[in-house]
PAZAPA-954288 format. One line per 4 residues: for each residue x, y, z of N, C-alpha, C. Coordinates in steps of 0.05 Angstrom, whole numbers. Layout:
PAZAPA-954288
X,Y,Z,X,Y,Z,X,Y,Z | ...
end
This chain:
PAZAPA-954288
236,-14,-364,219,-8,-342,233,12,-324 | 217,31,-312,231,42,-284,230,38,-260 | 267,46,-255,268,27,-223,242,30,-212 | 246,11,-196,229,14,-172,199,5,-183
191,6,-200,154,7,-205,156,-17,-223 | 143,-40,-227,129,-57,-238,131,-49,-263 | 136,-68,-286,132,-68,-311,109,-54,-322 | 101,-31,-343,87,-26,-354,70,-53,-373
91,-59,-383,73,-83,-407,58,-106,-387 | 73,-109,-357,65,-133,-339,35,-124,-338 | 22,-109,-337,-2,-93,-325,-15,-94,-345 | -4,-88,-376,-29,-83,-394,-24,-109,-387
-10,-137,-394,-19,-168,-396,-35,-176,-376 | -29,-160,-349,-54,-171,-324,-77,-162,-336 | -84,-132,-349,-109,-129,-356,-126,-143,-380 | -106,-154,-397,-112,-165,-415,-138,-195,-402
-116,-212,-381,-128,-225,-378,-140,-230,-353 | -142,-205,-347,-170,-195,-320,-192,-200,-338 | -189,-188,-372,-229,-178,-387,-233,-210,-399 | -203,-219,-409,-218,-251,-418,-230,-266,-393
-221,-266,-369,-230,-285,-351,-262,-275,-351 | -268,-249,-349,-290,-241,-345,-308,-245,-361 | -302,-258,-396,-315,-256,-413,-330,-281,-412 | -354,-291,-434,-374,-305,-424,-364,-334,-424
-346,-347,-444,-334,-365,-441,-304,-355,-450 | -289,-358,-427,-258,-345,-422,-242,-368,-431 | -222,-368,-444,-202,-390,-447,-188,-402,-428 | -197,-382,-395,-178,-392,-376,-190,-374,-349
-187,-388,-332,-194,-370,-307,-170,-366,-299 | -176,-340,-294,-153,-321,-271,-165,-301,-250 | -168,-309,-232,-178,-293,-206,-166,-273,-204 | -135,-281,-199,-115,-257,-192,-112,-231,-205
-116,-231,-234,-99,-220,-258,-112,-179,-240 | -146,-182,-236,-156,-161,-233,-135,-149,-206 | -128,-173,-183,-120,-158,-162,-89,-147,-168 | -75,-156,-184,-45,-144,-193,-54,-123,-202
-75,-106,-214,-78,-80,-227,-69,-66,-208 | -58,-39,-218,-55,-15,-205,-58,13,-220 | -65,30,-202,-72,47,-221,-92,55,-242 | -84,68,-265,-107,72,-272,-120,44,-294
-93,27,-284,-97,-5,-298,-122,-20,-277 | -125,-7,-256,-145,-15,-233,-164,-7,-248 | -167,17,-250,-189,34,-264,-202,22,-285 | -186,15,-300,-190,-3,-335,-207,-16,-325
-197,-37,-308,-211,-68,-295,-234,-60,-289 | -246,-55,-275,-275,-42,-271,-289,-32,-282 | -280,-28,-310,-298,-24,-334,-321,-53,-348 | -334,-46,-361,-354,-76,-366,-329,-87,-395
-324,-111,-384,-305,-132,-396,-309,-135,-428 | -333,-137,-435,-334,-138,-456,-336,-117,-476 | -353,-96,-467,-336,-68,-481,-314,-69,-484 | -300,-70,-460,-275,-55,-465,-247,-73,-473
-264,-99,-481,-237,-112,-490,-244,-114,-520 | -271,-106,-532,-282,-100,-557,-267,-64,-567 | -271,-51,-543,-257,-25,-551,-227,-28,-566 | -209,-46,-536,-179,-44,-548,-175,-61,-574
-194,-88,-582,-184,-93,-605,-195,-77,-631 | -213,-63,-626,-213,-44,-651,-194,-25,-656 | -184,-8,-634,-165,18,-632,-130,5,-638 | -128,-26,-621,-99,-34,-628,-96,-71,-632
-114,-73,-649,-119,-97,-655,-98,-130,-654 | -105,-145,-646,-75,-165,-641,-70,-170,-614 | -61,-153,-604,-48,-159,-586,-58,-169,-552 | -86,-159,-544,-99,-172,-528,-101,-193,-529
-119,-211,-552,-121,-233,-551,-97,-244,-558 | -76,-241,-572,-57,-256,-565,-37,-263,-547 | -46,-251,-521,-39,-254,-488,-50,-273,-483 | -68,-272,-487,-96,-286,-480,-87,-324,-487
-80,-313,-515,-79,-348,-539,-53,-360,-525 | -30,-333,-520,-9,-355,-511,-12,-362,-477 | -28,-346,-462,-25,-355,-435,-49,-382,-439 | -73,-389,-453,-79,-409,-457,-59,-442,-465
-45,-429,-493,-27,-451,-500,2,-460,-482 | 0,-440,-462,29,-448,-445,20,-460,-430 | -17,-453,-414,-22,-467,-390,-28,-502,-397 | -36,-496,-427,-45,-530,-439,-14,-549,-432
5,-536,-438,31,-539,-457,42,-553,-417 | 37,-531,-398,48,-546,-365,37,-563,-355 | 12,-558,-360,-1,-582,-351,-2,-618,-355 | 8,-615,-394,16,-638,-404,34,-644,-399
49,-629,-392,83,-641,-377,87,-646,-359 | 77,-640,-339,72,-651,-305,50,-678,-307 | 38,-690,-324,27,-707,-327,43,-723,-333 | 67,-715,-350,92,-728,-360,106,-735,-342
114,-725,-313,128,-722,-288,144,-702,-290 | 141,-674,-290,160,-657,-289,156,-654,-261 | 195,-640,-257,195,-634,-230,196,-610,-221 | 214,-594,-235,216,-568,-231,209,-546,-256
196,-530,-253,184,-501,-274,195,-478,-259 | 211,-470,-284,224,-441,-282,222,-421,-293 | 207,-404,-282,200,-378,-297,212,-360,-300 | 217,-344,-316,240,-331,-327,223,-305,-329
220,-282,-323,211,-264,-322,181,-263,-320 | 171,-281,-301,147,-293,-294,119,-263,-295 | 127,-233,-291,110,-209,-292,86,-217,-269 | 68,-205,-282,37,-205,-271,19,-238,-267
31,-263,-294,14,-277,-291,20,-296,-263 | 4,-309,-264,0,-328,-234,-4,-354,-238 | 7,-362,-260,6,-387,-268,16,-405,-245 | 27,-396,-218,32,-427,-204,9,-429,-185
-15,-401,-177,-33,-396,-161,-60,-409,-187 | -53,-404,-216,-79,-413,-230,-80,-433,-238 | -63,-457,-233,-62,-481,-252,-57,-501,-221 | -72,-514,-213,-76,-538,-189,-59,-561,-195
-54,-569,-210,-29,-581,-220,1,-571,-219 | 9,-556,-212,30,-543,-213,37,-543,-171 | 19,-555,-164,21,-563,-132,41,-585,-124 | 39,-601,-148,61,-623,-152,87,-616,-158
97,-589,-168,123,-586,-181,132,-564,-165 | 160,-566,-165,179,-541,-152,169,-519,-173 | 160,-497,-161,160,-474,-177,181,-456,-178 | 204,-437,-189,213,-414,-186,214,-395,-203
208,-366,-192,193,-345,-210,229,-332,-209 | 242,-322,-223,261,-302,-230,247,-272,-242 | 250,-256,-233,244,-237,-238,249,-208,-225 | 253,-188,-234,259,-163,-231,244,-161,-201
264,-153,-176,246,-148,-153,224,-126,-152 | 223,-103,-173,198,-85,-160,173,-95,-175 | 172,-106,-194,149,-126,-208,140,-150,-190 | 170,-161,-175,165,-183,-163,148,-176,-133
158,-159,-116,145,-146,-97,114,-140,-98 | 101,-131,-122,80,-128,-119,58,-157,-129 | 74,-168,-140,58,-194,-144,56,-212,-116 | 86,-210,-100,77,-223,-81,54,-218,-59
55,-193,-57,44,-178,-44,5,-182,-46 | 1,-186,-78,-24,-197,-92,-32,-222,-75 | -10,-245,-84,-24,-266,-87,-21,-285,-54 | -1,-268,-34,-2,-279,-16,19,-307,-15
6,-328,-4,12,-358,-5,-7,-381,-13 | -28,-366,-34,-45,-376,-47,-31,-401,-71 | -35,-427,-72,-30,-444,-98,-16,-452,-88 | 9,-460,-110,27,-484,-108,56,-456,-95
76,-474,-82,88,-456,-57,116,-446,-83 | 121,-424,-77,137,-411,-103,158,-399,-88 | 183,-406,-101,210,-395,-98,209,-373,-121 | 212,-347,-103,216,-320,-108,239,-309,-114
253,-310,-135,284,-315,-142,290,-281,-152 | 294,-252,-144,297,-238,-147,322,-230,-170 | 323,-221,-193,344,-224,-210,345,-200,-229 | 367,-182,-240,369,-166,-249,378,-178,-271
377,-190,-293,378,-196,-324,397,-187,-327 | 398,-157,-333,421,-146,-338,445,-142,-333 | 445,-152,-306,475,-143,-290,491,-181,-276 | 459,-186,-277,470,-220,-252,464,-235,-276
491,-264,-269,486,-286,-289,471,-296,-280 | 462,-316,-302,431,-333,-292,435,-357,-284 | 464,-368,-291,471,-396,-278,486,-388,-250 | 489,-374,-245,488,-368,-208,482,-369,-201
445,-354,-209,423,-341,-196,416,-372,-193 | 411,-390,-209,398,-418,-212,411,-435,-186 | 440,-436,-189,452,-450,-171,447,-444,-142 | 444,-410,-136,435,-401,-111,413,-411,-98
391,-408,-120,356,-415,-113,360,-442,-107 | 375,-458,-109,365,-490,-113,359,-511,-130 | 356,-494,-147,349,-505,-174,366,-530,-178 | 351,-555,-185,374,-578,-186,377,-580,-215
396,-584,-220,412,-589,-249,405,-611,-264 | 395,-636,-240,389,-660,-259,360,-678,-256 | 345,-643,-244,316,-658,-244,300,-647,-267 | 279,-666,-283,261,-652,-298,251,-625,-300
266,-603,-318,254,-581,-316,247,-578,-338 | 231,-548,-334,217,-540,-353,220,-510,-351 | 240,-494,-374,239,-466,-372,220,-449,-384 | 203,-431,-375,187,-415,-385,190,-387,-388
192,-376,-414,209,-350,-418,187,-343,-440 | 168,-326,-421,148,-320,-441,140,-283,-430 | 144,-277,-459,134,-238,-466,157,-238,-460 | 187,-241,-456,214,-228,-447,225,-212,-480
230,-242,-494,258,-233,-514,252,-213,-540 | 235,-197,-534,228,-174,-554,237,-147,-535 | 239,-151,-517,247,-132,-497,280,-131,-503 | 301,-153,-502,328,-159,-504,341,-149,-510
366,-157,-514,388,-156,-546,387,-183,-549 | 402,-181,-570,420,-208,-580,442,-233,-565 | 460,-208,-547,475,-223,-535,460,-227,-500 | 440,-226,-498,414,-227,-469,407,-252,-482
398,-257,-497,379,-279,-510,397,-299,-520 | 423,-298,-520,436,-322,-535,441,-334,-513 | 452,-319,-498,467,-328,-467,443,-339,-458 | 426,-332,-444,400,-342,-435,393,-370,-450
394,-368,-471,378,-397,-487,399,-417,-482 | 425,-411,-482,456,-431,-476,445,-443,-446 | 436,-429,-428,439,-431,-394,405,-457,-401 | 395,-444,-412,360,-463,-408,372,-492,-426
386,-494,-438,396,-513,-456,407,-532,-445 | 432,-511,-428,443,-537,-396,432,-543,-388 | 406,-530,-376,397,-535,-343,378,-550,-349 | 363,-550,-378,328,-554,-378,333,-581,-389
303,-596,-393,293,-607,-404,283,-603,-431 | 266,-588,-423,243,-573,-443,244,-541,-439 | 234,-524,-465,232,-495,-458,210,-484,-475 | 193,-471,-464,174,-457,-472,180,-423,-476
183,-418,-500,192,-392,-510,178,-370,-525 | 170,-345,-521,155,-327,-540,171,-316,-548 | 176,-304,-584,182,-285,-594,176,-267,-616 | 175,-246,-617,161,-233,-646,180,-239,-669
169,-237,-700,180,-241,-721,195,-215,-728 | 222,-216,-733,237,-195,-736,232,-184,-761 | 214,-193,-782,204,-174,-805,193,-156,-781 | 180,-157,-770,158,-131,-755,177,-113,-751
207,-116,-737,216,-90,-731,239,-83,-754 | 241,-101,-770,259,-88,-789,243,-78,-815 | 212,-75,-814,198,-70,-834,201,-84,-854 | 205,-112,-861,207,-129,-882,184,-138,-892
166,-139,-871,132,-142,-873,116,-130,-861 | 89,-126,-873,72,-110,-857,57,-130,-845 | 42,-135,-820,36,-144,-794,5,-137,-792 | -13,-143,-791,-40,-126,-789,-33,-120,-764
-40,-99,-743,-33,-81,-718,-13,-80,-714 | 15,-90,-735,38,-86,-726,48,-53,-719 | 41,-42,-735,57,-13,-727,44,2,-706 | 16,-5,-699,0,6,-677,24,-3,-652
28,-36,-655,41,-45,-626,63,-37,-625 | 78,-30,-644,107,-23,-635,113,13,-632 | 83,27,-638,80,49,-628,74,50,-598 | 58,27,-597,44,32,-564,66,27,-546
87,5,-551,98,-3,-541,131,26,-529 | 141,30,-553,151,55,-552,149,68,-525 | 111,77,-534,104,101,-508,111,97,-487 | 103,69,-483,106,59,-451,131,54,-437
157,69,-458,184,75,-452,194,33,-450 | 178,15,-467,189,-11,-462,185,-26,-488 | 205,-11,-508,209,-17,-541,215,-45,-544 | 202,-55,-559,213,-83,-578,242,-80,-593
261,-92,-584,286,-88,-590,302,-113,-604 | 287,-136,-600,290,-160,-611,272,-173,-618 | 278,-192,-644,264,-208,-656,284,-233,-669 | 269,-259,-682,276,-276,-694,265,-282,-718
278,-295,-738,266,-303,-758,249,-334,-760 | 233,-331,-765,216,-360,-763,228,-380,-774 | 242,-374,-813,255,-386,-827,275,-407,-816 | 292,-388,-806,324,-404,-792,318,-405,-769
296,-407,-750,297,-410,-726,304,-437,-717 | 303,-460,-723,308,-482,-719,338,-489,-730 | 351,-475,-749,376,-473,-743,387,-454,-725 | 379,-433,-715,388,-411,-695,388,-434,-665
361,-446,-655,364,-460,-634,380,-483,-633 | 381,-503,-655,404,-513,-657,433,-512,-648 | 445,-490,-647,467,-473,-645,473,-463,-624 | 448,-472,-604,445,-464,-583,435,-486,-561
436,-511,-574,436,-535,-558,401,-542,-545 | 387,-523,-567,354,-530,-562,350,-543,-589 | 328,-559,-592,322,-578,-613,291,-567,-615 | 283,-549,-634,253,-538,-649,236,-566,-642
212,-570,-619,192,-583,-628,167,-569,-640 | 162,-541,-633,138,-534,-636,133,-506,-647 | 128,-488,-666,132,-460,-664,99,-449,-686 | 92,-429,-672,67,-427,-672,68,-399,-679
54,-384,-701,51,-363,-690,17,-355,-682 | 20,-345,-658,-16,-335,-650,-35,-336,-658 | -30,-328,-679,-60,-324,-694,-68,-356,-716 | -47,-369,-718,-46,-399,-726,-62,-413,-712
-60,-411,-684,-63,-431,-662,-100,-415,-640 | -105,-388,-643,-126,-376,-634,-147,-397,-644 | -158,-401,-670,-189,-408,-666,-184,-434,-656 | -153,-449,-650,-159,-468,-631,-181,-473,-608
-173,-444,-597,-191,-439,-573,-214,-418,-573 | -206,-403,-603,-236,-378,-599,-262,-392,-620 | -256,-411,-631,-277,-432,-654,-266,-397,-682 | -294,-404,-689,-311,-386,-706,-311,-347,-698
-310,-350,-669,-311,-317,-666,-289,-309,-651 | -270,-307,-666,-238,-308,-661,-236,-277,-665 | -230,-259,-653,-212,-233,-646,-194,-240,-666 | -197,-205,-673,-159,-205,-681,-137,-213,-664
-115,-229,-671,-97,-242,-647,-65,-229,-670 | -59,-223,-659,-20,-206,-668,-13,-236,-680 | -4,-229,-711,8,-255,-726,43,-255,-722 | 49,-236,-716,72,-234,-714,86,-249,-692
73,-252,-666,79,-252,-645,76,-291,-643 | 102,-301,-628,100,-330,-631,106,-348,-605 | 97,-372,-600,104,-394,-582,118,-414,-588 | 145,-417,-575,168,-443,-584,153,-463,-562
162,-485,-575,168,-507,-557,200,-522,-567 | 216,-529,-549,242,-541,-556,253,-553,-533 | 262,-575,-549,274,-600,-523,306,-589,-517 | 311,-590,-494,341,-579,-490,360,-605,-492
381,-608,-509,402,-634,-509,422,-624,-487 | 418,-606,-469,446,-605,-444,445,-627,-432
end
C-alpha cells in the first residue's frame, strides 16, 4: 500500500460487501461498508447492486463472493465463541470491515483493531463511536513487534482470546507470517486465519479466476506474495504451537450460505480455524 492512503484491496473488500448487503437476501448486513468508500470506490457503490456485482463476477470471477463467504463464516465463527465466553478479539489487520460496529454481540468483548494508521484513520473517521467500544492499536507490521504492540494496548495475556487475521497473509513473506502465528499461539486461545493455496502462485494448479486475481491484484501495486499448502498445513501449524480445527476452502463452504444460486466464489482462497496450545 502507499504511505499515507488506505489500502487499495481494503476498498475493493468494503465494496464487495457494500453490493452483498444491498442484494435481495445478503448473507450479512453492513451499513458501514458503503460509508468507508472513497473515491471512485464511492462511485462503484452507487451503482445498482445487482448489476454490478453480476458485472464483476463475470469480468473477474471468485473473488467477490468470496469476501462475502468468509466475512459471513468469520461473523458465524465470533459470535459462537462469545457465546462460549470469550473475552478479548484481536484483529490483526482489521481494513475496511466493521465487524465490532456489525455484530451486537461483540458489545460484550474487549475489541482491539491493529492496523496500519492511514487505513486505520479513515475507518475511524467512518464509523465514529458506533457498536461495541474498540481499542485502535496503530501498528506498522513491518517495522514494530507484535508482542509489544499487544503488551502496550492492554491486551491481557491470560484472558480468553480470539485472534483474527483475515485477507493479511497473501500480502507477507514467510518470515511476517511465522513470527506472527508464534505471537497468536502465546497470546490466543483460538485463531481465525485466511490464506490462499500456494499452487495459485507457484502455478502448480490452475484456479478458475486464478490468474485474473493475481493480475488484478498486481495492478493495484498489492501482489500476493504468500501462500500455504493445504496438504501440510496442519503440520506447518503444528510447528507453530496452533492445533488445525477447521480449514475450508471458499468455495467448499459458499452454498452453505448461497443454497442453489451460488456465484462463482475463488477456490483457492481459504479459512483456518486453530486452537492455540500457548
Amino acid at each position: 500500500m502507499i504511505e499515507g492512503r488506505p489500502s487499495r484491496t481494503a476498498q475493493h473488500n468494503a465494496l464487495f460487501r457494500a453490493l452483498e448487503a444491498a442484494q435481495p437476501r445478503p448473507l450479512f448486513s453492513d451499513p458501514w461498508a458503503r460509508r468507508l468508500l472513497r473515491g471512485r470506490y464511492r462511485l462503484a457503490g452507487l451503482l445498482p447492486a445487482r448489476a454490478l456485482a453480476r458485472f464483476i463476477d463475470r469480468h473477474w470471477p471468485g473473488p467477490r463472493a468470496a469476501v462475502c463467504v468468509r466475512t459471513r463464516y468469520i461473523d458465524d465463527a465470533v459470535v459462537d465463541l462469545v457465546a462460549e465466553g470469550l473475552d478479548q478479539l484481536v484483529i490483526l489487520g482489521a481494513g475496511f470491515d466493521a465487524r465490532a460496529q456489525r455484530l451486537p454481540d461483540l458489545r460484550q468483548v474487549r475489541v482491539y483493531e491493529l492496523d496500519h494508521p492511514s487505513t486505520q484513520a479513515v475507518k475511524r473517521a467512518a464509523v465514529g463511536r458506533a457498536g461495541a467500544p474498540v481499542r485502535y492499536v496503530p501498528i506498522d507490521f513491518g517495522r514494530e513487534r507484535l508482542e509489544s504492540v499487544l503488551d502496550d494496548a492492554g491486551v491481557a495475556p491470560d484472558a480468553r482470546t480470539l485472534f483474527l487475521w483475515e485477507g493479511v497473509t497473501n500480502y507477507l513473506d514467510e518470515v511476517s507470517v511465522d513470527g506472527t502465528l508464534r505471537t497468536i499461539a502465546a497470546r490466543g486461545t483460538q485463531a481465525i486465519v485466511t490464506y490462499v493455496d500456494r499452487a495459485l502462485l507457484d502455478g502448480a494448479r490452475e484456479f478458475a479466476g486464478g490468474r485474473e486475481s493475481l493480475a488484478h491484484v498486481r495492478s493495484l501495486g498489492e501482489p500476493f506474495t504468500f501462500g500455504l499448502d493445504p496438504a501440510t498445513l496442519p503440520t506447518y501449524l503444528e510447528a507453530r504451537g496452533l492445533r488445525l480445527l477447521e480449514d475450508h476452502a471458499l468455495s467448499d463452504v459458499a452454498t452453505r450460505y448461497y443454497g442453489d444460486d451460488c456465484p462463482p466464489v475463488s477456490s483457492y482462497y481459504h479459512v483456518v480455524r486453530a486452537r492455540c496450545r500457548g
